[in-house]
Steps between C-alpha positions, in 0.01 A plus 500: 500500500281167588675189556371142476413292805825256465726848474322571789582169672851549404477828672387382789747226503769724491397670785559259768887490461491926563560669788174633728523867375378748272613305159290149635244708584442724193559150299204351717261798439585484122385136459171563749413793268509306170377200649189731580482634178509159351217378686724214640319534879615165633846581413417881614427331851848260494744784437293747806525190750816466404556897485368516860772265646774738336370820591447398851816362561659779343464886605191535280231334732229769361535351171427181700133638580381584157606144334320346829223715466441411114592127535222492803271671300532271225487152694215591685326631144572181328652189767475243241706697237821449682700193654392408886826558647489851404225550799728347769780789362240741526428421878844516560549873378227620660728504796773683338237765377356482876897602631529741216215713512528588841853702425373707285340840684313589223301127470223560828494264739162419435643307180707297645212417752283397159784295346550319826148440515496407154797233579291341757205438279700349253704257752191447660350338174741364396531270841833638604614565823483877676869485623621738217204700589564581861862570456447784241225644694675456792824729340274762359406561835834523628563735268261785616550425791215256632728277724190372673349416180883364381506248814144383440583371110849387630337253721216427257772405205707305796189262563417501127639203294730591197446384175657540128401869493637586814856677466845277578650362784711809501270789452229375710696561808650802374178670471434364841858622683355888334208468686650356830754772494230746436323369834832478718531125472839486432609165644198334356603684182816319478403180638253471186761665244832341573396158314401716216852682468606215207209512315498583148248657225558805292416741812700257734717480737566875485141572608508305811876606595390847444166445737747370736770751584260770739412194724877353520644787630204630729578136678851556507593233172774766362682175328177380340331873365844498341500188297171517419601839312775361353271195368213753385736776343678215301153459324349895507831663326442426145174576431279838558182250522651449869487857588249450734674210703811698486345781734521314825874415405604860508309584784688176669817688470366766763380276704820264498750822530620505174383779272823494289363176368173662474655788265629244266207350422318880481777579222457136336105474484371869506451508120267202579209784630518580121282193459331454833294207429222690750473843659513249851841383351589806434413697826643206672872475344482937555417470890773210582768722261446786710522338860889368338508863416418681769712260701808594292420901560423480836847302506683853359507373139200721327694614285664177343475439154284199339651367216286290267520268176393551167164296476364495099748781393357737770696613836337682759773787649708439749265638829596551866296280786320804650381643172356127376358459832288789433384434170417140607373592806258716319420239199412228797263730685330610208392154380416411854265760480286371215485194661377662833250684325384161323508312845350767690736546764876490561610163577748568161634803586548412884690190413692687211643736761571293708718297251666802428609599866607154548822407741736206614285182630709331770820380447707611137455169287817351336564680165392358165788243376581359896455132531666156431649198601684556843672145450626593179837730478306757213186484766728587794603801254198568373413588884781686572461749207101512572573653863751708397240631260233555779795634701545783223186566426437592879748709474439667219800417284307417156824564281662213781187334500467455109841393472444195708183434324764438202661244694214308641381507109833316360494259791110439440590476103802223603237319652270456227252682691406744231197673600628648832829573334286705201328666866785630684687592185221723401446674787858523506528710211212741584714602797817467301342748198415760804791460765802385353690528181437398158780225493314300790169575289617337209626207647164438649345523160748237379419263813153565382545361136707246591193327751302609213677257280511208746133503577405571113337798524653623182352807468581626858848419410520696218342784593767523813762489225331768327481710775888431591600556144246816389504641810803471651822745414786240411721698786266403748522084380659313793835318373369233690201461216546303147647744226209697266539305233438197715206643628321592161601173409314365791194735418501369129471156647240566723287735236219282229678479178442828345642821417562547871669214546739578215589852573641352789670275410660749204607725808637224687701434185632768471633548815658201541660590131615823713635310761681290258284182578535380138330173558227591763405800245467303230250281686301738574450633176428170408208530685380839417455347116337199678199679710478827257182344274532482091427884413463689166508808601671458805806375251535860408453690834435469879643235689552243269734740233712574829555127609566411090771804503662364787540150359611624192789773649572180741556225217747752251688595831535145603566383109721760421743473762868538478601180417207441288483123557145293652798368754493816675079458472294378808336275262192340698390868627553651180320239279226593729455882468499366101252305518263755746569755289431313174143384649424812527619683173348168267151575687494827291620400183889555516614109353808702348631630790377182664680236269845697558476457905436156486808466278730652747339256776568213298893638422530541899318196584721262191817697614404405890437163394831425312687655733362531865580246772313192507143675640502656247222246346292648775462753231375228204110534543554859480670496196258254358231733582682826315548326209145412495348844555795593271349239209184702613575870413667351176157375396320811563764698249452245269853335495400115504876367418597695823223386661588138411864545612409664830230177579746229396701654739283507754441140441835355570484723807183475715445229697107587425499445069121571477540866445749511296390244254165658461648842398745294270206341362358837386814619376545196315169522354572872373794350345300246331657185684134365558678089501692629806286725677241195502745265629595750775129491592431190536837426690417783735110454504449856370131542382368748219324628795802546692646686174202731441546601883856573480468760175171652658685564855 
């Protein structure tokens, strides 16, 4: 089906709330390929630039090349045709397609020789300066292995001046710590990369950290590697596009002496090689798993069992170290071979095994989590539980180890230092879920939800409730841990508004109706009406029918009680589930049903009144507003005299008359009382408009 440029527009629009990932991209494609069709070739070229920037920030940098390659193509056919910005943008990506082409084993080097080439022409005309130039030749030859040829563009770009196509303050000397590190340079490396540590762009400040860690700890900075993992990992873990920068980090646990960290993030991130972003990314994240690997066998634990999570519905088995060090092991080699054959020699399978048979650099660096104010009485803690947790580990106590990972974590969290306490609380639990009983697990994943919840990360939250409530066996809940229907309640909360969100909130209710939590039940039902959306056919089955059964078994058991009198009635709570359940069962045509409901809110709510204490009038806008929605349903079955009883009524009630005189002014006017109905208007400045609204809505 063809769509019109402004649907198109729209479509585009839409994309740039989404997610990087298969639905943004497929929703990108779609409005290039009509666009095409269309013949609409400036607006062709906007949605590729802007196509370009997703795909290679994303995992999809090969989509990247073909929207360069066309939008090049086309600026260079017609320069005139599009805006002059667009040719500064284009400059700009040729260095992403410079960085991308060259990890890929199947694109020959001699490509990424022409497109280099091809960038220096065009910065050449164009009167820009040659730094960006000698720092991508300068990596290309670091990475087959050309270190002379590596030092000679490293001191060409250092003498160079930058201008606005040269990369950031950060990534500059990132690419220039690789190439240092690459030549042995280490304390030259750092000298140039420690003012960089803070900087910040979309690849920043994990790349530098990362580029970082080998040269801390071969010059004996075991305190510094270690932070500058914590800083880069806080910025890799939630998003595959990072999969290359992540590499390094596992390998760092080898090198620091702690590949018990390194198997967590092997079980957290190894669906990630799903989507290697490049066969270099790819080949990389393989080698540094299997030196945490092999570490862990060669430590008596082959046979250990990896647990991981479900990633987009899919699970990979559970697998022992030594058997996923051999399949990864295998799947690293083989791509380093492509790339040796490309490269013509074996600078990538040389460094690959050595990654692989990597050990301990120097002294053990202070676990992930360690840290804090000594002056403060939570820092002085903080440093306590830290050694004890480098004690452990050294002594191979994980299950001992773990468990005072869980402390550090709720003194971290009482600090309001969030991200550390998310840190040690996850590592925690990947020990916990492998060394120590499912009690301890579970309270891990419900010190998990909770920092999820104080540092908004929503989601996180709730799918660490999910876990504790699908997952878990309710014999295996800690006492110490909010009851279940607290904690679906808690989910509900946390969930979008949505079917979701209500079933929980329906199981929360009833189990707090179980439990014989009258009031705390009926709030929650409350809110499963509330986030469940208006359905027609959900009325009848699914999720909605079982949240409208409950209300209704709830209100006759409440109403029908032994003494039958609204005395014995929590009235506020119960005038509630009324009204929740009477949204919904109006929205699909039920006014009968709907008009009797309201009528038993307004007995509870005129009994409450006459003859609850004296807050009772808490309880008078509510009442106003049942009698309105009352006057309402009365309407809609065609019963003006009620209708005008229920809105007079509501008049002498609410504090807020407008409502209630406009419906009385429709009632009125079925009733033929036009004199009165006018006067109402123009005492309540109620329009014809505002009339013609009402009966439409």
């Amino acid at each position: 089906m063809s769509r019109t440029e402004q649907e198109l527009r729209e479509l585009l629009r839409s994309t740039h709330g989404m997610p990087d990932g298969t639905p943004k991209f497929a929703a990108l494609e779609e409005v290039i390929r009509h666009a095409d069709a269309l013949g609409l070739t400036e607006f062709a070229f906007e949605v590729r630039m802007q196509a370009t920037n997703v795909f290679q920030h994303s995992w999809a940098p090969a989509k990247a090349l073909l929207t360069f390659s066309w939008c090049l193509a086309a600026y260079d056919r017609e320069p005139e045709r599009f805006q002059s910005g667009y040719e500064h943008d284009l400059l700009w990506q040729f260095k992403w397609m410079v960085s991308t082409v060259q990890e890929f084993p199947e694109i020959p080097l001699r490509r990424t020789a022409d497109l280099l080439d091809d960038m220096e022409r065009r910065y050449r005309r164009g009167g820009h300066s040659m730094h960006a130039v000698h720092q991508h030749r300068g990596l290309l030859a670091e990475a087959v292995g050309d270190l002379a040829g590596a030092q000679e563009h490293y001191e060409r770009m250092a003498l160079t001046r930058r201008d606005g196509l040269s990369d950031c303050s950060g990534c500059v000397p990132s690419s220039q710590v690789r190439t240092l590190v690459a030549l042995g340079r280490d304390e030259e490396a750092i000298r140039i990369g420690e003012p960089a540590r803070r900087s910040g762009c979309i690849e920043q400040p994990q790349w530098i950290n990362s580029e970082l860690l080998l040269p801390y700890l071969r010059t004996g900075r075991a305190e510094q590697a270690a932070e500058a993992h914590r800083v880069a990992y806080r910025r890799i873990r939630d998003s595959a596009h990072n999969l290359d920068t992540l590499a390094p980090n596992v390998l760092f646990c080898v090198w620091s002496g702690d590949p018990g960290r390194g198997l967590d993030l092997i079980e957290r991130h190894l669906s990630w090689l799903d989507r290697a972003r490049t066969p270099m990314a790819e080949m990389d994240f393989a080698a540094a798993a299997v030196a945490v690997l092999s570490a862990v066998e060669a430590g008596g634990d082959g046979e250990l069992l990896l647990r991981f999570p479900t990633v987009d519905g899919r699970r990979r088995p559970d697998t022992p170290v030594a058997v996923l060090a051999a399949e990864l092991r295998e799947r690293a080699l083989g791509v380093a071979a492509r790339f040796d054959e490309r490269n013509g020699n074996t600078v990538e399978s040389t460094r690959i095994r050595e990654w692989m048979a990597a050990g301990p650099i120097g002294e053990p660096a202070p676990p992930v989590g360690s840290g804090g104010d000594p002056r403060s009485r939570s820092g002085e803690r903080v440093h306590r539980l830290t050694d004890r947790v480098a004690t452990l580990v050294a002594a191979g106590d994980r299950a001992a180890a773990a468990r005072t990972r869980v402390e550090l974590a709720e003194t971290l969290l009482g600090a309001d230092r969030f991200a550390e306490a998310a840190e040690a609380a996850e590592e925690a639990l990947r020990e916990l879920d492998r060394h120590a009983t499912p009690e301890e697990a579970a309270a891990c994943r419900w010190l998990l939800a909770r920092i999820g919840k104080e540092t908004g990360d929503r989601a996180d939250a709730a799918e660490r409730l999910r876990q504790l409530l699908d997952d878990t066996d309710d014999a295996v809940r800690p006492a110490s841990l909010p009851s279940r229907p607290e904690l679906e309640a808690d989910l509900g909360d946390l969930l979008d508004y949505g079917a979701d969100s209500a079933a929980r909130y329906l199981a929360a209710a009833r189990g707090f109706a179980a439990a014989g939590r009258r009031t705390e039940g009926l709030g929650a039902l409350v809110q499963a009406m509330w986030r469940h959306p208006y359905s027609e056919t959900e009325a009848e089955t699914g999720t909605l029918r079982d949240i409208l059964t409950e209300a209704r078994s709830t209100l006759d058991a409440i109403l029908t009680e032994d003494p039958p009198t609204p005395a014995a009635v929590p009235t506020r709570e119960v005038v509630a589930v009324l009204r929740g359940y009477v949204d919904q069962i109006r929205a699909v045509g039920r006014h009968r049903e709907a008009a009797d409901r309201l009528a038993t809110a307004r007995t509870l709510l005129e009994h409450h009144r006459a003859t609850g204490p004296a807050e009772s009038d808490d309880l008078t806008d509510e009442l106003g507003a049942v009698l309105t929605d009352l006057g309402e349903e009365h309407l809609r079955l065609n019963a003006p005299a009620a209708a005008e009883e229920a809105a007079r009524a509501a008049l002498a009630t609410a504090d807020h008359p407008w409502d209630p005189a406009l419906l009385l002014v429709r009632a009125l006017r079925l009733r033929g009382a036009g004199e009165e109905a006018a006067a109402l208007m123009t005492a309540h400045e109620i329009t014809e408009d505002d009339i013609l609204e009402a009966e439409e809505y």
